[in-house]
DRENTORKOL-3810 file (N, C-alpha, C; in nm, 4 decimals):
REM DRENTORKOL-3810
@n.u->0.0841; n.v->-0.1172; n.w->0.0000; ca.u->0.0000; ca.v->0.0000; ca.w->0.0000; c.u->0.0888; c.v->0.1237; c.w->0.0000
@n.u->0.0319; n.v->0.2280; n.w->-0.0332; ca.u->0.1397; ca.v->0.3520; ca.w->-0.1351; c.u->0.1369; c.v->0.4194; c.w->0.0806
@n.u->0.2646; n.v->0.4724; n.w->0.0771; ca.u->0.2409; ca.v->0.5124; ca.w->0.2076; c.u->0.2824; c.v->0.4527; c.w->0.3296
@n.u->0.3133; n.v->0.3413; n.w->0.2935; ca.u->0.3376; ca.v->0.2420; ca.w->0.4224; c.u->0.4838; c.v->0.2344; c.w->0.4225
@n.u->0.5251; n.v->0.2824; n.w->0.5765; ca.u->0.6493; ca.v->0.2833; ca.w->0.6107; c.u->0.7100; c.v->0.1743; c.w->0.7439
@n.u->0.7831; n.v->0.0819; n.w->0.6817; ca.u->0.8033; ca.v->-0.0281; ca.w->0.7765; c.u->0.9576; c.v->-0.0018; c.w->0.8070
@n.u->0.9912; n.v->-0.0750; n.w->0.9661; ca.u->1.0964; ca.v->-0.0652; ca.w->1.0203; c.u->1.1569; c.v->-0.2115; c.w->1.0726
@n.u->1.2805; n.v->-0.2563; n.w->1.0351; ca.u->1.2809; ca.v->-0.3642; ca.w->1.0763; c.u->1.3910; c.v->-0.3646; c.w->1.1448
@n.u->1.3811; n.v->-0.3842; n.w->1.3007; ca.u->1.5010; ca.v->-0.3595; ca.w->1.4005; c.u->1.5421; c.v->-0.5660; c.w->1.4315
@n.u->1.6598; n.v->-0.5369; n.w->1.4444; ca.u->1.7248; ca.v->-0.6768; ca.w->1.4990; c.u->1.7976; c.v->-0.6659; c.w->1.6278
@n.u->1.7184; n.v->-0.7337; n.w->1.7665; ca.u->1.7580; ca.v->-0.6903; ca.w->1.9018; c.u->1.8888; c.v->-0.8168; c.w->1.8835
@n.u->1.9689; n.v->-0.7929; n.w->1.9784; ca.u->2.0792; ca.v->-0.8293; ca.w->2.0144; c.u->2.0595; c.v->-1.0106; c.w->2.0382
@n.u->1.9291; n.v->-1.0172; n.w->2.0761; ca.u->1.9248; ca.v->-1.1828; ca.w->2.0969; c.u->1.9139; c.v->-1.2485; c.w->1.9683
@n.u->1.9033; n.v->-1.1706; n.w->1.8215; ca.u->1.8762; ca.v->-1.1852; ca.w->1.7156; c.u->1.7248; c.v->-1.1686; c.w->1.6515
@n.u->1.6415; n.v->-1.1520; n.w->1.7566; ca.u->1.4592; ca.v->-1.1780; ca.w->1.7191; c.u->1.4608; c.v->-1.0174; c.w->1.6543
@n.u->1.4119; n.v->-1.0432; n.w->1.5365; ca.u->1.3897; ca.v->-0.9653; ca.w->1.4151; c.u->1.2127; c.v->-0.8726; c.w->1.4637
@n.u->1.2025; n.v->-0.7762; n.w->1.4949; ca.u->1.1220; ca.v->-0.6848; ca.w->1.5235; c.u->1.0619; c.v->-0.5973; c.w->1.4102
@n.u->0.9596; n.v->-0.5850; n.w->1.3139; ca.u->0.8319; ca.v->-0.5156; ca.w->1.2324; c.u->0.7897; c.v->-0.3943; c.w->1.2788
@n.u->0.8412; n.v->-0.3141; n.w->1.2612; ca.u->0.7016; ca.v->-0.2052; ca.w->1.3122; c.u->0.6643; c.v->-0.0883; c.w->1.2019
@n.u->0.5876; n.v->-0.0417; n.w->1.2435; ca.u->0.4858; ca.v->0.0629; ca.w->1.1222; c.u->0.4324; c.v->0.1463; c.w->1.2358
@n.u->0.4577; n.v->0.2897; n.w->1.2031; ca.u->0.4156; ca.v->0.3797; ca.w->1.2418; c.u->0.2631; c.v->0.4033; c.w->1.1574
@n.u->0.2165; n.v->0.4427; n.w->1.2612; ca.u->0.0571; ca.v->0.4814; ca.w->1.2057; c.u->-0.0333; c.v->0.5958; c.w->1.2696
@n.u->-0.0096; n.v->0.7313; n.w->1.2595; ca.u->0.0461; ca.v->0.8609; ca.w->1.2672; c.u->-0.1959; c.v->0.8683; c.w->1.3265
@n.u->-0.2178; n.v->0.8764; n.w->1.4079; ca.u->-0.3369; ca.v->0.9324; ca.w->1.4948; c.u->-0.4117; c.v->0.7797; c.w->1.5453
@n.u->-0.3305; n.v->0.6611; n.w->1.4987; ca.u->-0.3819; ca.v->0.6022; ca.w->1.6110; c.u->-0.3704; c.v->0.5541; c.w->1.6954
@n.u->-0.4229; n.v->0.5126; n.w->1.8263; ca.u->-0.3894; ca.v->0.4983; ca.w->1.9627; c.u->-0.3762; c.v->0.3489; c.w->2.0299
@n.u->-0.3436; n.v->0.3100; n.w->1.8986; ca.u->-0.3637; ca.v->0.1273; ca.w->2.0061; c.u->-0.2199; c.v->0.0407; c.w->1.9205
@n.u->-0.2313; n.v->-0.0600; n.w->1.9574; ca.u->-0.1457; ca.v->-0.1446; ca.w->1.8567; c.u->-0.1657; c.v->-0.3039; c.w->1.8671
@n.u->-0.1176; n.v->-0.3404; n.w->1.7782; ca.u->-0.0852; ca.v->-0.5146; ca.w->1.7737; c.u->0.0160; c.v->-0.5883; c.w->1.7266
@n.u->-0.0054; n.v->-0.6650; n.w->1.7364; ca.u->0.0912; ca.v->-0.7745; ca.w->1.7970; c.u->0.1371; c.v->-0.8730; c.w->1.7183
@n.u->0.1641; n.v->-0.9446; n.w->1.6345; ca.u->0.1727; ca.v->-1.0480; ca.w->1.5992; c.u->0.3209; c.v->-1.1387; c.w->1.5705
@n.u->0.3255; n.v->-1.2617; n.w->1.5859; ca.u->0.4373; ca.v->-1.3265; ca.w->1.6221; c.u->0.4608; c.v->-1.4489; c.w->1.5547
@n.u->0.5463; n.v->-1.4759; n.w->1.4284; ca.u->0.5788; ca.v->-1.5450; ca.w->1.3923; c.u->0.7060; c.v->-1.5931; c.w->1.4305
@n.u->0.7387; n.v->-1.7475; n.w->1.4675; ca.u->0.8487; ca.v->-1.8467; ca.w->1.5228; c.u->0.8828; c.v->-1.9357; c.w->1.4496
@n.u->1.0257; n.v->-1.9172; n.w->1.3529; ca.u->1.0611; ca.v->-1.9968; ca.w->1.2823; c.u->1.1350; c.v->-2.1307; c.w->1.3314
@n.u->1.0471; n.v->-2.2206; n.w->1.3828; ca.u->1.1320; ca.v->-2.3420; ca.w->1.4457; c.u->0.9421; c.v->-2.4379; c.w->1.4771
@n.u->0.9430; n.v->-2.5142; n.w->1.4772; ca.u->0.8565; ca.v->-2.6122; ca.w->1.5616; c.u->0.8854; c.v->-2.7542; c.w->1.6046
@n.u->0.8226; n.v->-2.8656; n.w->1.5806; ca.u->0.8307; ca.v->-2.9997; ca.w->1.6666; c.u->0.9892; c.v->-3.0682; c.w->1.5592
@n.u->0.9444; n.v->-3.0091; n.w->1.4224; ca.u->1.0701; ca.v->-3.0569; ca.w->1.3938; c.u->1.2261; c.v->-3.0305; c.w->1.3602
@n.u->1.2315; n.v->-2.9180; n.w->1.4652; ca.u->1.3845; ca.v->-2.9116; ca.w->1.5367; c.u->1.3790; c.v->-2.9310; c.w->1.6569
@n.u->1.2778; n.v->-2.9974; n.w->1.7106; ca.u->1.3331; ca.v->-3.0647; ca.w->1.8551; c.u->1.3953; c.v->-3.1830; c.w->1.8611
@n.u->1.4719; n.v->-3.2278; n.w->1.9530; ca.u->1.5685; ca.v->-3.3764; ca.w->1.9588; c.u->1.4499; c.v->-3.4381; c.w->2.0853
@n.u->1.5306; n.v->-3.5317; n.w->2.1191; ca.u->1.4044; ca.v->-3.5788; ca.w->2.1774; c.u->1.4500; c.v->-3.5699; c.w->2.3777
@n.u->1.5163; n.v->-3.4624; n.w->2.3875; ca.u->1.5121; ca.v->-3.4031; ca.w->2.4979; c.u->1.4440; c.v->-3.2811; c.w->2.5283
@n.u->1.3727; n.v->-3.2739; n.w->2.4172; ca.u->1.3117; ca.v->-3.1059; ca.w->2.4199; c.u->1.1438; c.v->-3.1547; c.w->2.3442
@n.u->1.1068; n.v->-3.2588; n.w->2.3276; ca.u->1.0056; ca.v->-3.3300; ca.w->2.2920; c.u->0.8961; c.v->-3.2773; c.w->2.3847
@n.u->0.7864; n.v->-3.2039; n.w->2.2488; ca.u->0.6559; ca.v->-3.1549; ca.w->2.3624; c.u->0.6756; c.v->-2.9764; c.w->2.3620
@n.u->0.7976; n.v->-2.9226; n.w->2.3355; ca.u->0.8634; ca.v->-2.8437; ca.w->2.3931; c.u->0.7488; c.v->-2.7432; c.w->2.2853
@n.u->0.7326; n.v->-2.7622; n.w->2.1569; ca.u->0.7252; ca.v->-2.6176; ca.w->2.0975; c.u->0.5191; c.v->-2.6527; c.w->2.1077
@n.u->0.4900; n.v->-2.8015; n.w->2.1376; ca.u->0.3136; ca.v->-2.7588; ca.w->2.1920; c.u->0.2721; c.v->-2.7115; c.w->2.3062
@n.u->0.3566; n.v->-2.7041; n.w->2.4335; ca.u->0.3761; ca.v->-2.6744; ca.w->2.4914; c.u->0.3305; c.v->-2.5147; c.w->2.4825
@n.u->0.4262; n.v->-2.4809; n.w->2.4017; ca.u->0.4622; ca.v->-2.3357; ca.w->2.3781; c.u->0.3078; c.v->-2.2838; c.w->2.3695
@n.u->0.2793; n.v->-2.3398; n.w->2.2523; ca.u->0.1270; ca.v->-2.3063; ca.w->2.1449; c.u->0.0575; c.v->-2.2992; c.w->2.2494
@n.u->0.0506; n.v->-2.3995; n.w->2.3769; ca.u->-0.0750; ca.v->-2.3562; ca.w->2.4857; c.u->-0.0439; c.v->-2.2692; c.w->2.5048
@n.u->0.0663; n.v->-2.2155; n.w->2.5780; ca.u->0.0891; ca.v->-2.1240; ca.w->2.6815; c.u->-0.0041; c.v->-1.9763; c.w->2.5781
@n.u->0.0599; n.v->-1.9609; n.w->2.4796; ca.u->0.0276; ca.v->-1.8375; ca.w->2.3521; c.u->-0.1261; c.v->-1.8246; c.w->2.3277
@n.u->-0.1666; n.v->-1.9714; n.w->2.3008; ca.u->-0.3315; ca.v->-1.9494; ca.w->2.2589; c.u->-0.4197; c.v->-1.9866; c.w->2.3429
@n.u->-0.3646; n.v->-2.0388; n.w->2.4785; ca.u->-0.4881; ca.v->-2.0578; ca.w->2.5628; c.u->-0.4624; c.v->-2.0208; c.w->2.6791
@n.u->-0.3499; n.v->-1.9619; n.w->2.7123; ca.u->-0.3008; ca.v->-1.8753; ca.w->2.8371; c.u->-0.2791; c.v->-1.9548; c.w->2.9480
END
């Protein structure tokens, strides 16, 4: 979209940060994509990334 100004910061732990300024409004969101799931776990970390998914979508 003509207008849209994106920023893409990289914090020190490496997690890659999106943001867009959006000039009179007052709220924001959120969203979170995680490049890894069940199959880069070994099987000491088994469970580890559904685990995760509860904690995120069902609190």
């Amino acid at each position: 979209m003509p207008g849209m100004h994106y920023r893409l910061t990289t914090l020190p732990t490496g997690l890659r940060v999106i943001t867009e300024e959006m000039p009179g409004v007052r709220s924001v969101a959120v969203g979170c994509w995680i490049d890894t799931g069940t199959r880069d776990e070994n099987a000491n970390e088994a469970g580890a990334s559904h685990f995760l998914e509860h904690l995120l979508f069902k609190g």
